[in-house]
N, C-alpha and C positions, 0 to 999 in steps of 0.2 A: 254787361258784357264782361267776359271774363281777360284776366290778363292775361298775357302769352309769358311763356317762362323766363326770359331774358327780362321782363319788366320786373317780374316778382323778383326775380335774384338779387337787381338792381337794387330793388328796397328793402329788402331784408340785408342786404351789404348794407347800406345807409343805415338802418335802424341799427345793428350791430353798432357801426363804426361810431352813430351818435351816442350809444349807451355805454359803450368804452371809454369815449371823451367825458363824458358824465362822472362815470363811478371806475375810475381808471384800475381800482383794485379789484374790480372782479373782470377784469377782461379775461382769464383763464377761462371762467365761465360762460359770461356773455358770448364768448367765442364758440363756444364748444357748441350753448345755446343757436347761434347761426347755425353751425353745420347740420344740428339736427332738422333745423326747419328748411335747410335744402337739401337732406336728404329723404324727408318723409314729407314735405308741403310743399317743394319748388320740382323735388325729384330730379335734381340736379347732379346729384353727390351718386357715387354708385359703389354698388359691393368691389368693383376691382380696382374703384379709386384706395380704398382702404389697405391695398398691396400692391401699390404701385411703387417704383422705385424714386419718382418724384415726392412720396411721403419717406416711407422706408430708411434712406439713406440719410437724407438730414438727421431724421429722428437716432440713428446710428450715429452719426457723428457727434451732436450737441449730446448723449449721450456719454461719448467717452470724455469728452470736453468736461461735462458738468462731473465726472468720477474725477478727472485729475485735479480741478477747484475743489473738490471736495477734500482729498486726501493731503494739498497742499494746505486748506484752511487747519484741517485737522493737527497738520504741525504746526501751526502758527510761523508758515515762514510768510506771510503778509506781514503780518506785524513785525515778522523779523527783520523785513527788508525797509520799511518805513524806520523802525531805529536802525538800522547802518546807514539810511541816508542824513539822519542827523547824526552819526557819528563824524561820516566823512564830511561833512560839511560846516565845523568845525565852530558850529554858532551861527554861521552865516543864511542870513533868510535865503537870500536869493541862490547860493549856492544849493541848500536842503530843497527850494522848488526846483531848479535845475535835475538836481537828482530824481527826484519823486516823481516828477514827470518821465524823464527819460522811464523809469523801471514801470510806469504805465504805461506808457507807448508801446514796449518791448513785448512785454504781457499781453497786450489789446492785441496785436500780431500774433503771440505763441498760441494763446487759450482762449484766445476770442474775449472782445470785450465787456461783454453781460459780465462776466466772472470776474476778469479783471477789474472793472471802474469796482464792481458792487464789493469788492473784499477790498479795494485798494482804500477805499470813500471809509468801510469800518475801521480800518486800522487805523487812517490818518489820521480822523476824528478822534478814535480813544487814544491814540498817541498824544496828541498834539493837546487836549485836554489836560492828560496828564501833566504837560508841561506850560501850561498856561498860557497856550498859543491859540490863536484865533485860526481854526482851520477853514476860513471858509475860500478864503483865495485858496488854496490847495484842492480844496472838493471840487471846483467852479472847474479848475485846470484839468484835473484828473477826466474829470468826467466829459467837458468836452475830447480832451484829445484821444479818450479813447476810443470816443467814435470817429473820430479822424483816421486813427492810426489804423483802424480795425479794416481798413477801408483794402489796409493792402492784401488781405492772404485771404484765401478759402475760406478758413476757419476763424479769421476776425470778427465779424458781423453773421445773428442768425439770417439778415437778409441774403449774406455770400450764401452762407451753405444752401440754403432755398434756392437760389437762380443756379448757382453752380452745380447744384444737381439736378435742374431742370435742364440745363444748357450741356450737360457732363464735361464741364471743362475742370483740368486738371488743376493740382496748385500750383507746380511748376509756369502753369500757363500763365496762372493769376497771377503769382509774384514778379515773372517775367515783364507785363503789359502794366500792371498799376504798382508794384513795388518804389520803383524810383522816383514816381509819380509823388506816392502819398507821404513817403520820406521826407519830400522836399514842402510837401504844405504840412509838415506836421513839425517840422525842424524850425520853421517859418510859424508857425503856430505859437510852437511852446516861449518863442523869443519876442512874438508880439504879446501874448498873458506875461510874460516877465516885464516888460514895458508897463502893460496897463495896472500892473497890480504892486507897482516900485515901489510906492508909498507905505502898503501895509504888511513887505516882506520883512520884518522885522530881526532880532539876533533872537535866537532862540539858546535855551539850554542845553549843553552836547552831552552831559552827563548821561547814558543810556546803556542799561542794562543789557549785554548780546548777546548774555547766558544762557543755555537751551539745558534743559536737562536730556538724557542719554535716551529714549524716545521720539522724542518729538527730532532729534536732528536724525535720527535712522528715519522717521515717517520724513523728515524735509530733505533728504538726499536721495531718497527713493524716489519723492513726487519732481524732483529735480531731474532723475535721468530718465523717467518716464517721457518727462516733456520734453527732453533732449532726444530718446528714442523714437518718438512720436513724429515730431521733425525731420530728424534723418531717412527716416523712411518714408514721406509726403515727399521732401526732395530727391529720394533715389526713384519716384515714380509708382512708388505702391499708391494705389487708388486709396482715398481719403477714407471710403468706408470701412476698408478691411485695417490699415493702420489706427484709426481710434478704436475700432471695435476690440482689437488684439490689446491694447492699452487700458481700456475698461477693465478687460475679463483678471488680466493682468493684476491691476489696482486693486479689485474686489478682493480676487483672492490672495495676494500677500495684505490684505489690509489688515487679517486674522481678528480679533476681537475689536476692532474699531470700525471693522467696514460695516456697522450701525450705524455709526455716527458719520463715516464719512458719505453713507446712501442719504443720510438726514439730513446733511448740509449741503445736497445738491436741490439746484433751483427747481423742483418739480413741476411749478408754477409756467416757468419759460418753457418748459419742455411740452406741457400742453397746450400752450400757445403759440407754439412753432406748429405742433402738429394738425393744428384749427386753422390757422392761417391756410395751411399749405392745403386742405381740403377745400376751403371755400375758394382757392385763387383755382381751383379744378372744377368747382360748382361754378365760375365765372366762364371758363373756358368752355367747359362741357353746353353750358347755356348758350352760346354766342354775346354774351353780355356787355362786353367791352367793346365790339366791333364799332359803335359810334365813337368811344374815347381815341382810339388806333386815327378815327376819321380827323379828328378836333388836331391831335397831333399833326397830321399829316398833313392839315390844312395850314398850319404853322410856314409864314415866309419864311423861315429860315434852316438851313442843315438839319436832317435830322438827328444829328449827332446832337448840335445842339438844342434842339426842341426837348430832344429825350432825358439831355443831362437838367436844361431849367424846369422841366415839367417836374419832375421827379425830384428834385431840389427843392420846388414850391410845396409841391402836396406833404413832401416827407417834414417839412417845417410845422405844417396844421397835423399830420396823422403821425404815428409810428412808422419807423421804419418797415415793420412787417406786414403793418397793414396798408401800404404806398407799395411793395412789392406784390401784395397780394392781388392788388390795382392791376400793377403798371405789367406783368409778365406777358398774363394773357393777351394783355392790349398789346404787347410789344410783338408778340407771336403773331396778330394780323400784322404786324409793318412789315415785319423783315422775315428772314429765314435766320435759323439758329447759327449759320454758320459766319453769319454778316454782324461781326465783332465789336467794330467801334460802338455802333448805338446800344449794344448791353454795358460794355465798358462806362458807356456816359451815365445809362440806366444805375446801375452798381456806385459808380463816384457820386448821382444825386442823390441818391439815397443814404449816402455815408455822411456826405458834407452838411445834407440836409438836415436829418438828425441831430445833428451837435448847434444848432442853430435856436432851439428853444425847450423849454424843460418836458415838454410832451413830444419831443421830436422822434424821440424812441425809447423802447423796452430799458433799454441798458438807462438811459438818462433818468429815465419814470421810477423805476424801485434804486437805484443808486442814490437820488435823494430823498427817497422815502427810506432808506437805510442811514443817510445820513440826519433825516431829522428825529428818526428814531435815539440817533446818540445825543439828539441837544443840539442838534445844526442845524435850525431852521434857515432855507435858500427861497427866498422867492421868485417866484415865474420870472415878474420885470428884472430881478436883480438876474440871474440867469441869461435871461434876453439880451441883456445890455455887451455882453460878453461873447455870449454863442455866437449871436447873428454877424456881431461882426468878424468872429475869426472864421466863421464858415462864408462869409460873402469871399473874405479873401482869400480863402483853398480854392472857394469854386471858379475863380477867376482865376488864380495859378494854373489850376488844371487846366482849363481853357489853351492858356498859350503853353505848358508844358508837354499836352496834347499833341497838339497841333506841331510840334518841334519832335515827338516822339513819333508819329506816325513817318517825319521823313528820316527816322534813323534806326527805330528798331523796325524789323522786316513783319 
């Protein structure tokens, strides 16, 4: 008997998502490999998914995103700002992780945090190498919090830009409903890793080189008011995709004989893995595929608020972030209508909080340590675990009552 297409999709997601967990470094491909076999064997996928504005527009955004990491790496203002935070911090361990967190957090919010953890995680390491310091409490930090922090704006997490431009909710909106939210479990975050990790903050050397020669600080002032322009115009209400796109075009072309180098050192890799993702979560819908997962939810005693933020908390712990959106969209598309907030909102925070909860939790956590063990900083899963899970149990529990305190105050 042959299968009907909602069952096929089903398994070919699962063979996907297991061959991902398997060989985590071809998931560019394997992904890719899915959508081909549900667009020509499940017959899922269709020619006007390929120009729809739920593919389109992400791929627009994470676009310009990965042009301004590009052009800031180019000037080495990562590594510039890792030495100023040993400058200002005067020898002092705990004071240099203070700093080095906050300017990842900052980052995980401006540029999205793929870019940020994964340039923040190189510098630290060749920094802190340099000066015979043991970066690994610093990489553990970095890279949870900036799937914390990324949690707040549109453009912090590829799972934001994915829903929010399935949902077309603004970033004003975003920053509005989860900003003071994820502020307070990331503030709450960075002071409970300074707790846990007191022991091996040690005094570092402040002696630090902030010399730039006379290019690189024109490429790092330039990739600086880019990011500042980019911004101001997300908050005065220009739609996300015309603002990164005008900042791309922007960056390429003053990049003049570097914009080589700085198309080279954009993540190509995430970019085809956002655009894989966001095909197969359209071969799910397209299929009716998830309609029993929507059921399994729904059956949940409890709010759907909260089904939607533990459900999506649990699965984003075992899968990636983008492949738990890839899941949970469509499913969420039978629960509710697009305009019924809260339960995206909780969808969106499980998926943030989730991620930062185990070393495969997401894209950004998966190549940030494989960039850091590429420098000599070997992290392992349990060591990672023992720290994720618990600063992400206690976000997802702030949110919970911060929530709940937010619904009676902001309209």
């Amino acid at each position: 008997m042959l299968l009907n297409p909602e069952t096929l999709t089903l398994i070919v997601v699962a063979l996907v998502y297991a061959a991902i967990i398997a060989i985590p470094r071809m998931r560019s491909v394997i992904s890719i490999v899915g959508v081909f076999l549900m667009a020509y064997v499940v017959k899922v996928v269709h020619l006007n998914d390929l120009t729809s504005e739920v593919l389109i527009k992400p791929l627009i955004i994470l676009f310009g995103l990965m042009a301004l990491g590009g052009l800031l790496r180019e000037s080495g203002f990562f590594t510039y700002l890792v030495r100023l935070a040993v400058k200002l911090s005067s020898g002092r361990g705990n004071v240099f992780f203070l700093t080095v967190c906050a300017f990842t957090c900052l980052l995980s919010a401006l540029i999205g945090n793929t870019l940020a953890a994964y340039f923040m995680v190189l510098a630290t390491v060749s920094s802190l190498k340099e000066l015979n310091v043991d970066p690994k409490p610093y990489v553990i930090s970095e890279i949870i919090l900036a799937n914390i922090a990324g949690t707040a704006t549109l453009i912090g997490e590829p799972s934001n830009i994915v829903i929010g431009s399935w949902l077309l909710l603004s970033f004003n909106l975003f920053v509005a409903r989860l900003g003071w939210i994820v502020t307070i479990c990331a503030v709450t975050s960075v002071l409970l890793l300074l707790y846990l990790f007191r022991e091996r903050l040690s005094d570092i050397p402040s002696k630090v080189d902030l010399n730039m020669n006379g290019e690189h600080r024109i490429l790092m002032i330039g990739g600086i008011a880019s990011m500042i322009a980019s911004i101001v115009l997300l908050f005065l209400g220009i739609e996300p995709v015309a603002a990164l796109s005008v900042l791309a075009m922007a960056i390429l072309f003053f990049g003049g004989r570097r914009t080589e180098r700085i198309m080279a050192n954009m993540e190509w890799s995430t970019f085809i893995y956002v655009g894989s993702v966001v095909l197969m979560a359209r071969g799910l819908q397209n299929a009716g595929a998830t309609v029993e997962l929507a059921r399994l939810i729904s059956s949940w005693r409890v709010d759907l608020f909260l089904s939607s933020l533990l459900f999506s908390f649990l699965l984003s712990t075992f899968l990636d972030d983008l492949q738990t959106s890839a899941l949970m969209v469509p499913t969420m598309a039978n629960l509710i209508s697009v305009g019924d907030f809260p339960p995206w909102w909780a969808l969106i925070m499980g998926l943030g909080f989730g991620s930062a909860a185990s070393s495969i939790g997401s894209y950004t956590t998966i190549i940030s340590l494989q960039a850091a063990r590429r420098e000599g900083c070997e992290i392992g899963g349990l060591e990672y675990l023992k720290k994720g899970l618990l600063i992400s149990t206690v976000s997802l529990t702030l949110t919970v009552i911060l929530f709940l305190i937010g619904e009676r105050v902001v309209p």
